[in-house]
Structure formats: C-alpha cells, structure tokens
N, C-alpha and C positions, 0 to 999 in steps of 0.2 A: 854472613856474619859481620863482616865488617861494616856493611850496610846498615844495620840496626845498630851499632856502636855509632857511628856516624850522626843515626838520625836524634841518637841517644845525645850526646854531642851538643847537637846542633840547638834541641831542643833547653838543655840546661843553661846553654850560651844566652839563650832568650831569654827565658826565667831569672836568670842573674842582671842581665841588664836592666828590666826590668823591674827586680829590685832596688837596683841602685840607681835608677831614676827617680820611685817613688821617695828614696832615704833623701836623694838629690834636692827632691822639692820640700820634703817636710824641716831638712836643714835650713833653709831658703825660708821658708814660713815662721820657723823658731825664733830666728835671726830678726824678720820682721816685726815680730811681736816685742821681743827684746827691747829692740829700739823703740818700738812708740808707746811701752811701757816707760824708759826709760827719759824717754821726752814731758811723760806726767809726773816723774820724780822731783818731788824737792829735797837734791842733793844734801845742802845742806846743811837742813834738818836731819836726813837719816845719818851724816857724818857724825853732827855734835850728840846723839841718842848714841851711835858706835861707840863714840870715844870718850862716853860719859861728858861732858862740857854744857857747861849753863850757856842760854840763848845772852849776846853781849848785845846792851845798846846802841845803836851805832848816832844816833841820832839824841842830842837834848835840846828842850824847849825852855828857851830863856821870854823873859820880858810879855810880848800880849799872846805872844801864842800858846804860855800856858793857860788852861784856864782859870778865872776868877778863881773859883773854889780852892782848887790846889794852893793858888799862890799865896791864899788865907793863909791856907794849913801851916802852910811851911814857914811864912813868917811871923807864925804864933796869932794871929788874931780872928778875931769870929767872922766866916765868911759870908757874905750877905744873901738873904736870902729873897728869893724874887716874890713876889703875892701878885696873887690874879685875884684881882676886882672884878665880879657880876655887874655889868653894866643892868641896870632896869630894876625894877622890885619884882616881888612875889608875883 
C-alpha cells in the first residue's frame, strides 16, 4: 500500500515540475515579446494620445530654410511661381 502511494507521489512530483518548467518558459517568452514589442514603441506619441496633449513643435524655420512659398504667405505677398518652358516645338 504504501508502495503505490509513493509511486503515486513520485509520479505527481514530476507532473508538477513539469509544469512549472513549461509556465517557467512561457513566462521567459512573454517577457521577451514585451520587450521587443516595447523597443517598436513610440513612447511618446502613445504618452501625449494617453494624456490627451497636442504633438509641440520643437524646432522653427527662420530665414532660407523656410521655404519660398511659405515665406510669401506669411509676409502677405504673392509667391512666385516657377514655369517650365518646353524646350523644341511641336
């Protein structure tokens, strides 16, 4: 009797371990995924959508690196427009 309790035992001991190796790995996998999920995140965009906040700009363009166009605009006058000439006839 005690024999089959034992084997009984011995047998569940493995079955558990067993278990908790496979939860072991799939913890381990989870974890991995997380992180290189986590590495294609752009933080902080999903921050400022969390926290409702409009995207700031961090950077303004003065002088020639606006372009032509824009800098019409903004000081009121007509901004020039480019023409492409067909070189050759019909």
């Amino acid at each position: 009797m005690l024999d089959v309790f034992g084997t009984i035992g011995s047998v569940v001991v493995v079955l558990l371990l067993i278990v908790l190796a496979t939860l072991a790995i799939a913890v381990v996998a989870l974890v991995a995924l997380a992180v290189m999920a986590g590495s294609m995140t752009n933080w902080r965009r999903l921050w400022r959508r969390l926290t409702g906040r409009q995207a700031q700009l961090t950077l303004k363009l003065s002088g020639s690196a606006v372009p032509e166009r824009r800098r019409a605009e903004l000081s009121g006058g007509t901004p020039r427009l480019r023409r492409r000439f067909l070189l050759g006839g019909d």
